[in-house]
C-alpha positions as CSV (number, residue, x, y, z in Angstrom):
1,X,217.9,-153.8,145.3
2,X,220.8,-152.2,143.0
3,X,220.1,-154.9,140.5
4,X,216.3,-154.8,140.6
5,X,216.3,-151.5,140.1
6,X,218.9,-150.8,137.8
7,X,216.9,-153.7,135.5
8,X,213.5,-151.7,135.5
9,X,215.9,-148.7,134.4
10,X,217.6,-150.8,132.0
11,X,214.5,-151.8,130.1
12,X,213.1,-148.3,130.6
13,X,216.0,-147.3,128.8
14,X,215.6,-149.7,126.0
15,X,212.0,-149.3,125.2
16,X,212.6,-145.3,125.3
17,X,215.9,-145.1,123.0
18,X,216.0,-148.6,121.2
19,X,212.5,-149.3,120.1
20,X,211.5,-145.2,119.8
21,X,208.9,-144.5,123.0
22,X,207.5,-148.1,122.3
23,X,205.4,-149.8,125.0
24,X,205.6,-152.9,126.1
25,X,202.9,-154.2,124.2
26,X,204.0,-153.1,121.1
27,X,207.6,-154.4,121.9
28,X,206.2,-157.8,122.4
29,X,203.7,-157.8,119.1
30,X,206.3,-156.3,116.6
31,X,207.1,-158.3,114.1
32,X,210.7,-158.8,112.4
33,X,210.1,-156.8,109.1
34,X,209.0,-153.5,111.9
35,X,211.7,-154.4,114.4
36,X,214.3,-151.7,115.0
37,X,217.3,-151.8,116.8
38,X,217.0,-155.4,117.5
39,X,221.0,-156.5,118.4
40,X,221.4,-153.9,120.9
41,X,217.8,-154.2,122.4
42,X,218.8,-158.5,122.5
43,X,222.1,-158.0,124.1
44,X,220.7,-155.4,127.0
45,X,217.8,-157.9,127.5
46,X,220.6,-160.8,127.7
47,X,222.4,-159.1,130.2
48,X,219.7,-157.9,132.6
49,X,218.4,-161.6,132.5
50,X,221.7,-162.6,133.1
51,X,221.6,-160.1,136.2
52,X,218.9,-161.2,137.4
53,X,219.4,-164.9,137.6
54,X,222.3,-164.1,139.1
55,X,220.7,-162.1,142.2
56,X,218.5,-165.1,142.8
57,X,220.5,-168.3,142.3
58,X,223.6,-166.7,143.6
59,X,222.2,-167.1,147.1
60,X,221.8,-171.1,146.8
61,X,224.8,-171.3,145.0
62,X,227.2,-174.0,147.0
63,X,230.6,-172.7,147.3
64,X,232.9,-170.5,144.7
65,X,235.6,-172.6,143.5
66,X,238.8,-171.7,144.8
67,X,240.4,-171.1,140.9
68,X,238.5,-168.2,141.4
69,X,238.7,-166.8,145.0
70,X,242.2,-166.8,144.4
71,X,241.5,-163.7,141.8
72,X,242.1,-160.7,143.6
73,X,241.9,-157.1,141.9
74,X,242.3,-154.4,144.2
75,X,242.3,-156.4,147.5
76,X,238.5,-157.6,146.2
77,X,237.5,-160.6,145.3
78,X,234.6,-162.8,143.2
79,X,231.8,-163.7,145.2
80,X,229.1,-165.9,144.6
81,X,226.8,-163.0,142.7
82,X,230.1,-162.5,140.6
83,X,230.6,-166.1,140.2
84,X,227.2,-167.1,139.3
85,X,226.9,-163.7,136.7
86,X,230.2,-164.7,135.2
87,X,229.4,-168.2,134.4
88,X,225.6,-167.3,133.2
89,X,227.4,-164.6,130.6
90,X,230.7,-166.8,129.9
91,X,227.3,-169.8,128.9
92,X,225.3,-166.8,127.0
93,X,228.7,-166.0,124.6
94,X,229.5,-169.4,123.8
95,X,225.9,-170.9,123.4
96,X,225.5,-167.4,120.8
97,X,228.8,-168.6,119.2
98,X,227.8,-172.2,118.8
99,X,224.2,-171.2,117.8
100,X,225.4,-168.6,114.8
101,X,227.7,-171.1,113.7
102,X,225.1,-173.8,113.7
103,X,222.5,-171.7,111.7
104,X,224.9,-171.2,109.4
105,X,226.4,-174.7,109.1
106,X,222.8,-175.9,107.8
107,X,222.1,-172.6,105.6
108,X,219.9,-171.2,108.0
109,X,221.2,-167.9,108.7
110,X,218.3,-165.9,107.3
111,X,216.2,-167.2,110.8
112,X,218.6,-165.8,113.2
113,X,217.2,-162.5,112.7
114,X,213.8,-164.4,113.8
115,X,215.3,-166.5,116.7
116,X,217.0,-163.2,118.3
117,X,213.4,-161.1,117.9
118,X,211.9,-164.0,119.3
119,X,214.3,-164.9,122.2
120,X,214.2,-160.9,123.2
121,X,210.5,-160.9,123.9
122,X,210.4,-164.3,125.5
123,X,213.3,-163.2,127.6
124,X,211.7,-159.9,128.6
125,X,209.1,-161.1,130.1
126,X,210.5,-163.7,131.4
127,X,212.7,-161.1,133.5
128,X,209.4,-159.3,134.4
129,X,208.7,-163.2,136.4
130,X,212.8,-162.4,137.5
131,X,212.0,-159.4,139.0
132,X,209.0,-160.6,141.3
133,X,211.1,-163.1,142.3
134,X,213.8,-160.9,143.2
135,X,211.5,-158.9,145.6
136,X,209.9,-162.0,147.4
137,X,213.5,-163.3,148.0
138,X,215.1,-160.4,149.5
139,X,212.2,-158.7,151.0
140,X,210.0,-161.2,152.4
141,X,210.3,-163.9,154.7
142,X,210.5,-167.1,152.4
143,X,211.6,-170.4,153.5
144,X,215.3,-170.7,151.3
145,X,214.8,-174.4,150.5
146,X,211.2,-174.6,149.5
147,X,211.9,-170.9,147.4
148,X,214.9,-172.7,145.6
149,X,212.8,-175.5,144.3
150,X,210.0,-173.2,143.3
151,X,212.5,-171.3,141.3
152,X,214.0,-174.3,140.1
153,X,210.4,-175.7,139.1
154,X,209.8,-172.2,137.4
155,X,212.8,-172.2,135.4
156,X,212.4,-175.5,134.2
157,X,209.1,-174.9,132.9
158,X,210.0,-171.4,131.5
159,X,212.4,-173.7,129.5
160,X,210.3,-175.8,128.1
161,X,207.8,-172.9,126.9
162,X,210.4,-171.1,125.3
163,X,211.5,-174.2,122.9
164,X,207.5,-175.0,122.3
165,X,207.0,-171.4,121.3
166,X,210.4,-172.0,119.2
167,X,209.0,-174.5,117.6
168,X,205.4,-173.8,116.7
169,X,206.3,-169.6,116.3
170,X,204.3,-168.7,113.5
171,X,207.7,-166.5,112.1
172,X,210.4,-168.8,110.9
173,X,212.5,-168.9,114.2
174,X,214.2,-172.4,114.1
175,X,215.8,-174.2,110.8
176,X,213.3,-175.4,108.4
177,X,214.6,-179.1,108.4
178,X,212.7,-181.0,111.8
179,X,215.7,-182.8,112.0
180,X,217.9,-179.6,112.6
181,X,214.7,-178.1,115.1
182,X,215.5,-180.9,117.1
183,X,219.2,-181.1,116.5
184,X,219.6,-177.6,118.2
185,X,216.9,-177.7,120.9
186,X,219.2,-180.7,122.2
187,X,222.5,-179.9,121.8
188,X,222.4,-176.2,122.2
189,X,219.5,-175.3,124.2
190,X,219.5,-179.0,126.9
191,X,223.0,-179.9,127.2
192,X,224.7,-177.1,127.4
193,X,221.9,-175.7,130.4
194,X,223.2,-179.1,132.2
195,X,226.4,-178.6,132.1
196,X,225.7,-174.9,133.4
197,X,224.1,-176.6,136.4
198,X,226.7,-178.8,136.7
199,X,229.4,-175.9,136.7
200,X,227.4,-174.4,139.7
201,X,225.8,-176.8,141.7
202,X,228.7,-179.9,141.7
């Protein structure tokens, strides 16, 4: 409930303060030249994402590796929401990292400023879908298993929608090359969401 709620807040915040009393319609149809504020608005959206998946796939999470367990600050110690949110925002920094430094490898950086716009309004309401799941989860009776594979399903599909709209945005979002479109939709957007599983579902 904390971390449904204190989403809605969080983007209530950002549309108020960040993007100036905007709506949520004219959050998603701005375009880059009109957007304001975008890093900070990105990076809140990130993290309440990164909440969010967190509260759902924390539950069917399998165990918390004991490198971890064996952490103990004040007598407390990571559980698997902790775990899960750690390794989803640990992923987030270094697939950033790697993507900047891609973009600028193949002297794309003037796109990034599109990728981020785009990304933040795919994202949003993306966590919108988050949130619905959230409430079903905790506050309905939902059989666990056949919830986890409809999330799974969901996910999935959200995945692929977000590198079609990557690549046929009508902004320049990706690099300009096809080559490097499909360079970075492989190596930065598929493997490294595999190895994420891998890390928390071995």
């Amino acid at each position: 409930m904390y971390c449904i709620l204190g989403s809605i807040f969080a983007y209530i915040f950002m549309l108020s303060v960040f993007q100036r009393d905007a709506n949520i319609k004219d959050f998603l149809t701005q375009k880059v030249d009109d957007s304001s504020n975008l890093l900070p608005s990105w990076l809140m959206i990130s993290i309440v994402r990164n909440v969010l998946i967190a509260t759902l796939l924390s539950q069917f999470v399998p165990i918390v590796p004991k490198v971890f367990t064996d952490i103990q600050v004040g007598g407390f110690q990571i559980n698997k929401f902790g775990f899960t949110f750690l390794a989803l925002l640990v992923f987030d920094i270094l697939h950033n990292i790697l993507t900047f430094l891609f973009y600028a490898s193949v002297g794309s950086s003037k796109n990034l400023k599109g990728l981020t716009l785009a990304s933040s309004k795919y994202y949003f309401v993306e966590s919108i879908g988050l949130i619905i799941a959230g409430f079903a989860l905790y506050f309905y009776p939902v059989d666990l298993v056949r919830f986890f594979y409809i999330i799974i399903l969901i996910i999935s599909c959200s995945f692929l929608l977000k590198n079609l709209i990557y690549l046929f945005h009508n902004q320049p979002v990706l690099p300009g090359k096809w080559y490097y479109k499909f360079l970075y939709i492989c190596t930065l957007q598929i493997v490294p969401v595999l190895v994420l599983w891998k890390f928390l579902f071995y």
